[in-house]
Biopython code that builds the backbone (N, CA, C, O; Angstrom):
import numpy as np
from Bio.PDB.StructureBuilder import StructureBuilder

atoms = [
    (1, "UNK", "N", (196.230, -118.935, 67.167)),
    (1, "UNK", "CA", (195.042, -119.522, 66.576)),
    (1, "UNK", "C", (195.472, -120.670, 65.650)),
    (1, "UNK", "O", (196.457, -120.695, 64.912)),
    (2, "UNK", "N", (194.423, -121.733, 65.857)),
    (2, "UNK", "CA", (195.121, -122.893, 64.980)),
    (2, "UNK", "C", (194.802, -122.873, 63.740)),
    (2, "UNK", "O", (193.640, -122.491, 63.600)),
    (3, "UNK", "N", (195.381, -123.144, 62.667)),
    (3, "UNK", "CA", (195.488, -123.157, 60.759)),
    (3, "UNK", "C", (193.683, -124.233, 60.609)),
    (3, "UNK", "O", (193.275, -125.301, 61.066)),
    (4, "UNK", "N", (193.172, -123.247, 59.798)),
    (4, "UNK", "CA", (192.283, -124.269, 59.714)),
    (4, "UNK", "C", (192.219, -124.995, 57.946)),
    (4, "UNK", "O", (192.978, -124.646, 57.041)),
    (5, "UNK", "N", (191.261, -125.907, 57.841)),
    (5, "UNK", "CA", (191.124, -125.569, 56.561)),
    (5, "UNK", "C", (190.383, -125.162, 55.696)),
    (5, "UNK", "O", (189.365, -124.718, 56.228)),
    (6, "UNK", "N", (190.343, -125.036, 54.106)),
    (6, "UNK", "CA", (189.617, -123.616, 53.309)),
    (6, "UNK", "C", (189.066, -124.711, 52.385)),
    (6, "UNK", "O", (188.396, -124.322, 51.429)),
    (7, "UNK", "N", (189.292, -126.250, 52.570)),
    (7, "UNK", "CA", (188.805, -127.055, 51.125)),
    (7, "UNK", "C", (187.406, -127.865, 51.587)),
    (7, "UNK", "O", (186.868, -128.356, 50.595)),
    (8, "UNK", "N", (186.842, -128.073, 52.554)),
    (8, "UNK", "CA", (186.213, -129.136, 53.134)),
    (8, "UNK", "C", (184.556, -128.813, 51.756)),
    (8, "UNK", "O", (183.619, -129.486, 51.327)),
    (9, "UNK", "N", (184.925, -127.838, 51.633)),
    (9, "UNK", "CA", (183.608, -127.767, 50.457)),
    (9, "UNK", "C", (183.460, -128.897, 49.218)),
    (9, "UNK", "O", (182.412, -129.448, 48.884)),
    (10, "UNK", "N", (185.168, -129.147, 48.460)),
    (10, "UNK", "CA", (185.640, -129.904, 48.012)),
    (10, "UNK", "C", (185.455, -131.393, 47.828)),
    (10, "UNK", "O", (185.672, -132.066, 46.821)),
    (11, "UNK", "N", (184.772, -131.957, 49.637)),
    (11, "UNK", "CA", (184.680, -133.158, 49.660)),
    (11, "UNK", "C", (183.492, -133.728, 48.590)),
    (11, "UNK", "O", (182.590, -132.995, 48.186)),
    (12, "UNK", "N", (183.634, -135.163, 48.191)),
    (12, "UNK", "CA", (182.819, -135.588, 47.289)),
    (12, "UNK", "C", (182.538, -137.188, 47.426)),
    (12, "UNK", "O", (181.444, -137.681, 47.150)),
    (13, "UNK", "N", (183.568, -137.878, 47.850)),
    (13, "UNK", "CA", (184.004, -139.396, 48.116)),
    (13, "UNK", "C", (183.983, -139.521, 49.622)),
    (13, "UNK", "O", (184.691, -138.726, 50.240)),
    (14, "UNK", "N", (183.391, -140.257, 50.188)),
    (14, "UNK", "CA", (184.182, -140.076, 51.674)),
    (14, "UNK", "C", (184.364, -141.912, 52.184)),
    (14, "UNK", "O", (184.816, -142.257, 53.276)),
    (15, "UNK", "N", (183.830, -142.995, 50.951)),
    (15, "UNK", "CA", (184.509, -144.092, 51.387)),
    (15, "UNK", "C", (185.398, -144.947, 50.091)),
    (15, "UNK", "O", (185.256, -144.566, 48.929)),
    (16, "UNK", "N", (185.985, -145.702, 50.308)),
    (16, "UNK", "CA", (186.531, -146.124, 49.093)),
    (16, "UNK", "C", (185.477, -147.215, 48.369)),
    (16, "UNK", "O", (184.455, -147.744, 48.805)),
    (17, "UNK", "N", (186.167, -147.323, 47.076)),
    (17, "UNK", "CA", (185.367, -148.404, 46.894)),
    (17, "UNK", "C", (186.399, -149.858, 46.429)),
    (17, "UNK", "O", (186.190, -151.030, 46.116)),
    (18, "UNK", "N", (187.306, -149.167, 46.565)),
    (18, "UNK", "CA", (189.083, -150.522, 46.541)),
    (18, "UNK", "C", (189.880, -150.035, 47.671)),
    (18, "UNK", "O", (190.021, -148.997, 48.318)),
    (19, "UNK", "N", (190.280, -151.071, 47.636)),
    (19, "UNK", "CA", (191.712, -151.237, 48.839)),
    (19, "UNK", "C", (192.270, -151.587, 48.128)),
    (19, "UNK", "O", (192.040, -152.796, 48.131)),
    (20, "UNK", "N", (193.561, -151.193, 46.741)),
    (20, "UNK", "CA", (194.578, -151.211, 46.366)),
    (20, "UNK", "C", (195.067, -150.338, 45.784)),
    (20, "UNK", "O", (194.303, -149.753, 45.016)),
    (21, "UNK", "N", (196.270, -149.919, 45.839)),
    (21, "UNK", "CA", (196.742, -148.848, 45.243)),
    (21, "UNK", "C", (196.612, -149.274, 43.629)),
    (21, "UNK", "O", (197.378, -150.157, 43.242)),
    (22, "UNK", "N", (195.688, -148.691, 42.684)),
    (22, "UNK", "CA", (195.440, -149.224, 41.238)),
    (22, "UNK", "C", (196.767, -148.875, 40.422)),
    (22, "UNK", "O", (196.966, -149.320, 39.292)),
    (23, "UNK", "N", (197.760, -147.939, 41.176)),
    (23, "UNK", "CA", (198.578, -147.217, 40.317)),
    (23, "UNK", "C", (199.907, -148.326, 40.444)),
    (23, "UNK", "O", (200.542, -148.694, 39.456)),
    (24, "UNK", "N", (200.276, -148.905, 42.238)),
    (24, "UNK", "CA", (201.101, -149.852, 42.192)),
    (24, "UNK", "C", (200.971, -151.345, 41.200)),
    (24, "UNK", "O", (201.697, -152.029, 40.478)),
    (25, "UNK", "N", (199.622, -151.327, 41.672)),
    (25, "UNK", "CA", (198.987, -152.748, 41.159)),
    (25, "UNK", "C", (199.618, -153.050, 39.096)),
    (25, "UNK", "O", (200.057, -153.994, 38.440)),
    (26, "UNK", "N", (199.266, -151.564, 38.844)),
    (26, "UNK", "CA", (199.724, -151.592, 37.401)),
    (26, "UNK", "C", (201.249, -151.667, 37.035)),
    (26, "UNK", "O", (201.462, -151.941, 35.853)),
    (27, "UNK", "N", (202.448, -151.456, 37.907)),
    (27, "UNK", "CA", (203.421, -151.875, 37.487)),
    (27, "UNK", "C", (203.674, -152.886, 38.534)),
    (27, "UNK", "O", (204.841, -153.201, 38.765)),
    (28, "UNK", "N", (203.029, -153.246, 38.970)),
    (28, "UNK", "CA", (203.208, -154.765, 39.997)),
    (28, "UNK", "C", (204.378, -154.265, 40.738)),
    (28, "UNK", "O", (205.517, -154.650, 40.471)),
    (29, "UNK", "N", (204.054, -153.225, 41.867)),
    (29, "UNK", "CA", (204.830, -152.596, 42.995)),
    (29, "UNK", "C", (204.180, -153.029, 44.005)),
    (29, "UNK", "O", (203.167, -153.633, 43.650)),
    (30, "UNK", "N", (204.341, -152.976, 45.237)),
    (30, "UNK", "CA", (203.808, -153.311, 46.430)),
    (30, "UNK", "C", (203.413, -151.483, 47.350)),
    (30, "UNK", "O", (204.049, -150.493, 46.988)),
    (31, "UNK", "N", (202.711, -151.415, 48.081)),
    (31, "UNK", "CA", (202.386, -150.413, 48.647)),
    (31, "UNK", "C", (202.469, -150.282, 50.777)),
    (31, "UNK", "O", (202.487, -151.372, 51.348)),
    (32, "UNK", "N", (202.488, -149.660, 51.216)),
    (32, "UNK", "CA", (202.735, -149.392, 52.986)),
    (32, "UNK", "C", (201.914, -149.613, 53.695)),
    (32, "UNK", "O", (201.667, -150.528, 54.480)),
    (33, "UNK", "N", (201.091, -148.011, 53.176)),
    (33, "UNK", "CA", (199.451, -147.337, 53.539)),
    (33, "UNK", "C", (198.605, -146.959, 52.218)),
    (33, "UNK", "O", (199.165, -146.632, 51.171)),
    (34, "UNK", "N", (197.192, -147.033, 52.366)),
    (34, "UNK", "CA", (196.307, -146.289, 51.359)),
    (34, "UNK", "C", (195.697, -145.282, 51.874)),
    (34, "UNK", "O", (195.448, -145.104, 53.067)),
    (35, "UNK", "N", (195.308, -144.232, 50.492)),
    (35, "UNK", "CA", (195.208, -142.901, 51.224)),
    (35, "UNK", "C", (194.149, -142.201, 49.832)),
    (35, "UNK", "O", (194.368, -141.906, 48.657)),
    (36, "UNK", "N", (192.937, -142.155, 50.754)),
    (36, "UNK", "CA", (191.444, -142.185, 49.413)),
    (36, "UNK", "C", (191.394, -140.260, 49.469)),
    (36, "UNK", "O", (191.337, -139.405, 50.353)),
    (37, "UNK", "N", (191.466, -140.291, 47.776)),
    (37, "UNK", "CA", (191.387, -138.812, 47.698)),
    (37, "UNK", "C", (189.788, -138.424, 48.195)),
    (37, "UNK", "O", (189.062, -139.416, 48.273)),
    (38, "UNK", "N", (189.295, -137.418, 48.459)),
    (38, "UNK", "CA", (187.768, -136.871, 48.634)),
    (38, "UNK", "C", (187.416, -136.259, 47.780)),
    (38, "UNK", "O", (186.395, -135.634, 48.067)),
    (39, "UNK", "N", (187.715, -136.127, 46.941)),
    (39, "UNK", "CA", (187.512, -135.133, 45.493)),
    (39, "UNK", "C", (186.569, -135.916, 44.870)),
    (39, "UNK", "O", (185.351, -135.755, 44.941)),
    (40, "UNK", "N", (187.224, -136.869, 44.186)),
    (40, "UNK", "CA", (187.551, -138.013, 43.062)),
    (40, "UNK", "C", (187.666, -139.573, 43.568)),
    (40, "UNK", "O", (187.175, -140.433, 42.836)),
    (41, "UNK", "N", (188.328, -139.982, 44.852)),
    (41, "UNK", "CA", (187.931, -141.497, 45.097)),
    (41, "UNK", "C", (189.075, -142.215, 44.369)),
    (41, "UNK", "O", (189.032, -143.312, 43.813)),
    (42, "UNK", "N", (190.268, -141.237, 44.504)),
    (42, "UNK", "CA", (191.297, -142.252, 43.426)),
    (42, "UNK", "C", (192.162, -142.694, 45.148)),
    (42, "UNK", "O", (192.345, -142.010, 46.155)),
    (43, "UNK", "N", (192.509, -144.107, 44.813)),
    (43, "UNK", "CA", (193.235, -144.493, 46.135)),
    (43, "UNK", "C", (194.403, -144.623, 45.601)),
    (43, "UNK", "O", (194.453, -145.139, 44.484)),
    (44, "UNK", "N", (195.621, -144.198, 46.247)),
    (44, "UNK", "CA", (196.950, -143.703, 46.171)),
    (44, "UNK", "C", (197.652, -144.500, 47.284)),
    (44, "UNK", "O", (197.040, -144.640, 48.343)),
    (45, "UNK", "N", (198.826, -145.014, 47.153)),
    (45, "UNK", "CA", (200.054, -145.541, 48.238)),
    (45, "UNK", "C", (200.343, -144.086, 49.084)),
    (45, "UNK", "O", (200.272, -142.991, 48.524)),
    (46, "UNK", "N", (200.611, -144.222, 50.221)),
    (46, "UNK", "CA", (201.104, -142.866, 50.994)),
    (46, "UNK", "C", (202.511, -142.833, 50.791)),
    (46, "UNK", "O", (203.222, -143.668, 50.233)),
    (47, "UNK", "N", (202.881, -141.500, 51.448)),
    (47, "UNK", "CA", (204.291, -141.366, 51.267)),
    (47, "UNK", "C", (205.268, -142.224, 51.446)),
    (47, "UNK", "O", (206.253, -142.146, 50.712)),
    (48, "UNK", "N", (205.171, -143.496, 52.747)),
    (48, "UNK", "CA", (206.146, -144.365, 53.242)),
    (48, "UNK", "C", (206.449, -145.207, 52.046)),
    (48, "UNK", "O", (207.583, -145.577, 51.740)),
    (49, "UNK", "N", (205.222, -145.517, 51.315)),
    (49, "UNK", "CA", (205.481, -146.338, 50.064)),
    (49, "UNK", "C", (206.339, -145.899, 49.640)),
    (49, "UNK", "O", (206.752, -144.840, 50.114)),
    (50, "UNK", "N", (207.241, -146.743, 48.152)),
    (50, "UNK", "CA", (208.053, -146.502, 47.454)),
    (50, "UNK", "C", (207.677, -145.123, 46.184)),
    (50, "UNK", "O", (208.326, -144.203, 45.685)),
    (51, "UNK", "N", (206.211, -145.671, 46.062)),
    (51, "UNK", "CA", (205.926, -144.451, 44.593)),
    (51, "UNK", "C", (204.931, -142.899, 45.512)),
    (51, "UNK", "O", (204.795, -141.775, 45.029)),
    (52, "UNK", "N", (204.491, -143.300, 46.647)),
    (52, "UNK", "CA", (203.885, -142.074, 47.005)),
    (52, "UNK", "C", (202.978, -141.394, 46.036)),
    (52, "UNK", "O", (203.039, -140.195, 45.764)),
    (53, "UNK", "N", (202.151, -142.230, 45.546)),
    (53, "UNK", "CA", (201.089, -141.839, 44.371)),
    (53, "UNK", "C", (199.833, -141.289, 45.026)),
    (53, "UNK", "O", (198.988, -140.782, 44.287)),
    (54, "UNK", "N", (199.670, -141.326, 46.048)),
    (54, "UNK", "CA", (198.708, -140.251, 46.939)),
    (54, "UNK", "C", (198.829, -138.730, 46.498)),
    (54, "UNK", "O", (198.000, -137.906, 46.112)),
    (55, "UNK", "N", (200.645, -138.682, 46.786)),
    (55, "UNK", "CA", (200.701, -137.231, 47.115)),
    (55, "UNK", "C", (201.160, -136.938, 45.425)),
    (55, "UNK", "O", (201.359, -135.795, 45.012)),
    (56, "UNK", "N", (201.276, -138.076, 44.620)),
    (56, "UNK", "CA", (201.594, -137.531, 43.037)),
    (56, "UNK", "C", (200.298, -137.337, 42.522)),
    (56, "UNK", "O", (200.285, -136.561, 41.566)),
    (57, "UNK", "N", (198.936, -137.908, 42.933)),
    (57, "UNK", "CA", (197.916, -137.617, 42.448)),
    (57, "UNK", "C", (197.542, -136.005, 43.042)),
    (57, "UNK", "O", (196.956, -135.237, 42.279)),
    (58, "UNK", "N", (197.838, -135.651, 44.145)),
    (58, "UNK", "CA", (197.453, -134.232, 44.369)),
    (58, "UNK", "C", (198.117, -133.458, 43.411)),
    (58, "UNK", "O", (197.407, -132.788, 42.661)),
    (59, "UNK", "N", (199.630, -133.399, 43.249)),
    (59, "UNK", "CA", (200.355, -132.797, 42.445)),
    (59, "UNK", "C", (199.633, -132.552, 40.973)),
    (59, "UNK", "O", (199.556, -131.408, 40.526)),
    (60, "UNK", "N", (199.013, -133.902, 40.112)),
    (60, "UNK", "CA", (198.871, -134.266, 39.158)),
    (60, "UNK", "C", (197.140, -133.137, 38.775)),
    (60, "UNK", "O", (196.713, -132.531, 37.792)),
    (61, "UNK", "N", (196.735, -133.341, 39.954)),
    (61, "UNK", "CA", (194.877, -132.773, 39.823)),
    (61, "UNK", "C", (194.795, -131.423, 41.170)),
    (61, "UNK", "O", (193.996, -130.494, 41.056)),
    (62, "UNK", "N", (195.733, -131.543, 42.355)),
    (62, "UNK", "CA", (195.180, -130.108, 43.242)),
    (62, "UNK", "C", (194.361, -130.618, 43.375)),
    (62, "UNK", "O", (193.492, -129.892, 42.891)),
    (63, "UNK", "N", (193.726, -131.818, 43.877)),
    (63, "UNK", "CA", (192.329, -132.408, 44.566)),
    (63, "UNK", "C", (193.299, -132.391, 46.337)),
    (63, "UNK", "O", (194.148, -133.254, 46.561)),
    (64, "UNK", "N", (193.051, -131.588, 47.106)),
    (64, "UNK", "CA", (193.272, -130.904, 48.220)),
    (64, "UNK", "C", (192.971, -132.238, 49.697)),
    (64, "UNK", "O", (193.667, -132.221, 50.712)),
    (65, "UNK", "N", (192.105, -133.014, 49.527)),
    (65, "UNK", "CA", (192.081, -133.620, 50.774)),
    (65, "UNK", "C", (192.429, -135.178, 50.419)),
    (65, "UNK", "O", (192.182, -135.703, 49.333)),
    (66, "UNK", "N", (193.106, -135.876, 51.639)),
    (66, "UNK", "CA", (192.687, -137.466, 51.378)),
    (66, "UNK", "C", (192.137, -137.801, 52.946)),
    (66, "UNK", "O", (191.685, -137.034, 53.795)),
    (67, "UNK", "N", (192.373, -139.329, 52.978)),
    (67, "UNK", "CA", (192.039, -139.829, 53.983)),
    (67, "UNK", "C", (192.378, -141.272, 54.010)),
    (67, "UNK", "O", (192.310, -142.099, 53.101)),
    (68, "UNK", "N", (192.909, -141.453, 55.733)),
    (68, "UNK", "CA", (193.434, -142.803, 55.636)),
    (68, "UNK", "C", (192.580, -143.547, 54.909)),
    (68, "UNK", "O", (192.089, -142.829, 54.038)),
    (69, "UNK", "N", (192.161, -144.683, 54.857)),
    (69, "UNK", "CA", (191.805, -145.983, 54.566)),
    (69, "UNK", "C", (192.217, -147.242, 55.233)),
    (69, "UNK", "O", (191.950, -148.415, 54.971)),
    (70, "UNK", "N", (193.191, -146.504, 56.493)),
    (70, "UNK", "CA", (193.777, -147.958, 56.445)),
    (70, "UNK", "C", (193.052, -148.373, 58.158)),
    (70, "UNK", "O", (193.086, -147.469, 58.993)),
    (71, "UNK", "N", (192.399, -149.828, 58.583)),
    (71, "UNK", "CA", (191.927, -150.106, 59.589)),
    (71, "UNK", "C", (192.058, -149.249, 60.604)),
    (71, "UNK", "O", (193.101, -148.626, 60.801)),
    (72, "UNK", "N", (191.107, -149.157, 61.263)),
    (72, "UNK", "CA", (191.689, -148.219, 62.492)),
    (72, "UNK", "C", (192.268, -146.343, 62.587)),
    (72, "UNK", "O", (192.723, -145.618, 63.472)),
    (73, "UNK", "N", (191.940, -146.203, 61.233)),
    (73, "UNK", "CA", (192.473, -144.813, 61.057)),
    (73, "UNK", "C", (191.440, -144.020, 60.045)),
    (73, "UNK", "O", (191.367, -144.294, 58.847)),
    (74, "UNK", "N", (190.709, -143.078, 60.641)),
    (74, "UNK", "CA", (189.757, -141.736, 59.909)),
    (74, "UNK", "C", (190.507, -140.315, 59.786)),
    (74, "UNK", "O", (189.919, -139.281, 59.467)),
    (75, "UNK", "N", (191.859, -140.397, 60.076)),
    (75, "UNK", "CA", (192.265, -138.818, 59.415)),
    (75, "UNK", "C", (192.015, -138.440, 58.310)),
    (75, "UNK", "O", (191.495, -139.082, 57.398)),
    (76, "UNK", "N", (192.493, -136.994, 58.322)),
    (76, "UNK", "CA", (192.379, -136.311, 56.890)),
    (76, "UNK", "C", (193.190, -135.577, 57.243)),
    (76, "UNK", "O", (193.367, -135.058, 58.345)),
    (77, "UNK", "N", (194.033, -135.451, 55.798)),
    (77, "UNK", "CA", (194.839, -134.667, 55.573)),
    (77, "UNK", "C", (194.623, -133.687, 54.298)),
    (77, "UNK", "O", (194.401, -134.188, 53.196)),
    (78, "UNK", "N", (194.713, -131.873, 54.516)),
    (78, "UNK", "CA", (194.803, -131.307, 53.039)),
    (78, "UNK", "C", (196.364, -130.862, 52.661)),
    (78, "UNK", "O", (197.378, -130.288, 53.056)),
    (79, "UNK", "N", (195.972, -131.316, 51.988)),
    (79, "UNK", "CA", (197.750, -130.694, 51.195)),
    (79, "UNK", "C", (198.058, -129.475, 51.010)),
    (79, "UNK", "O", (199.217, -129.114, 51.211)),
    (80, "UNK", "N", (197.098, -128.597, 50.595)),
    (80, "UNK", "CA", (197.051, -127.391, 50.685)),
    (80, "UNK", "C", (197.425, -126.735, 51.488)),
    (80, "UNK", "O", (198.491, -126.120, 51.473)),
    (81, "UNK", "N", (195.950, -126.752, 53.041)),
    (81, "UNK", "CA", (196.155, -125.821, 54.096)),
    (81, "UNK", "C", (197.434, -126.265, 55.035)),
    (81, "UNK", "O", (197.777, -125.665, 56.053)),
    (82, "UNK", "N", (198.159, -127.601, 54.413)),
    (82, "UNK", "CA", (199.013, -128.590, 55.695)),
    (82, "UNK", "C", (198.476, -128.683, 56.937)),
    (82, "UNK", "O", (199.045, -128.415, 57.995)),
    (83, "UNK", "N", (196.901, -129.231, 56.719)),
    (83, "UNK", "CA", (196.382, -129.304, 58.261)),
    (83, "UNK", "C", (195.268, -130.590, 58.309)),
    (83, "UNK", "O", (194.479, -131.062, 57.491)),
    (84, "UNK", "N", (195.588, -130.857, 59.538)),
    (84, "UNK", "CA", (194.681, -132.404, 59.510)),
    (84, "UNK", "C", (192.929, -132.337, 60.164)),
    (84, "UNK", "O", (192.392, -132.759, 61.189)),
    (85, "UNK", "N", (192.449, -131.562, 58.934)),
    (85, "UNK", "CA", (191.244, -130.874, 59.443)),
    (85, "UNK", "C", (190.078, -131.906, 60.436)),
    (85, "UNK", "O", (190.343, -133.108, 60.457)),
    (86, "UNK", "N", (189.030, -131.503, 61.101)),
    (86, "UNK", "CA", (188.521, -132.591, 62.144)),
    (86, "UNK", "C", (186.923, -132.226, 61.936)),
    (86, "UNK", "O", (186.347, -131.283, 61.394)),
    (87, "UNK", "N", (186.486, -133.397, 62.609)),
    (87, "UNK", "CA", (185.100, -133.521, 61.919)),
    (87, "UNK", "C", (184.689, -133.822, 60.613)),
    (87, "UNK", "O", (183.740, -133.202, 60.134)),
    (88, "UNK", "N", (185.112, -134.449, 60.146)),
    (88, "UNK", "CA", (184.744, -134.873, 58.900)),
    (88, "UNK", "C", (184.190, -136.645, 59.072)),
    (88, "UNK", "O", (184.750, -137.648, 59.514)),
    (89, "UNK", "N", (182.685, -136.360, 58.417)),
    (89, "UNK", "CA", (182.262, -137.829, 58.607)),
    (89, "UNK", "C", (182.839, -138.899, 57.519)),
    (89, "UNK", "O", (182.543, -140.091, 57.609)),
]
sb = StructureBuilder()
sb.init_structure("model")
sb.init_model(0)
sb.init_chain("A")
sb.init_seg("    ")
for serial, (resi, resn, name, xyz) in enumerate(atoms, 1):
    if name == "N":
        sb.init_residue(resn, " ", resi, " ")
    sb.init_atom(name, np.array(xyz, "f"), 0.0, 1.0, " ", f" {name:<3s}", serial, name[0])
structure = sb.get_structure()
């Protein structure tokens, strides 16, 4: 049986309202991918980036889901369940 996930209640944000990582932007870093929390709406660099402030903002708050942002891409990922839950508008 496949892992599902337990947070989708959680969601709150489901578009951005920036395309920049605010966290690179502040020490004038450059970023990969963006990756919009659903909690809260904070947009984070993904892991490939250098600071990975996506996955330091989960660390920082346990806000459980993000989602690409980047052209062409509607995943979601929870950090929690480690599963890329589906159906989500």
């Amino acid at each position: 049986m496949a892992a599902s996930c337990t947070h989708l209640d959680e969601i709150r944000i489901t578009s951005a309202k920036t395309h920049v990582c605010e966290d690179c932007v502040k020490t004038g870093d450059q970023w990969v991918h963006l990756r919009l929390c659903l909690t809260c709406g904070h947009v984070g660099c993904c892991d490939s980036s250098k600071n990975k402030h996506a996955t330091k903002h989960f660390h920082a708050t346990q806000h459980p889901l993000i989602r690409s942002i980047e052209p062409g891409e509607s995943w979601v990922w929870c950090y929690v369940d480690e599963v890329a839950p589906a159906g989500i508008p």
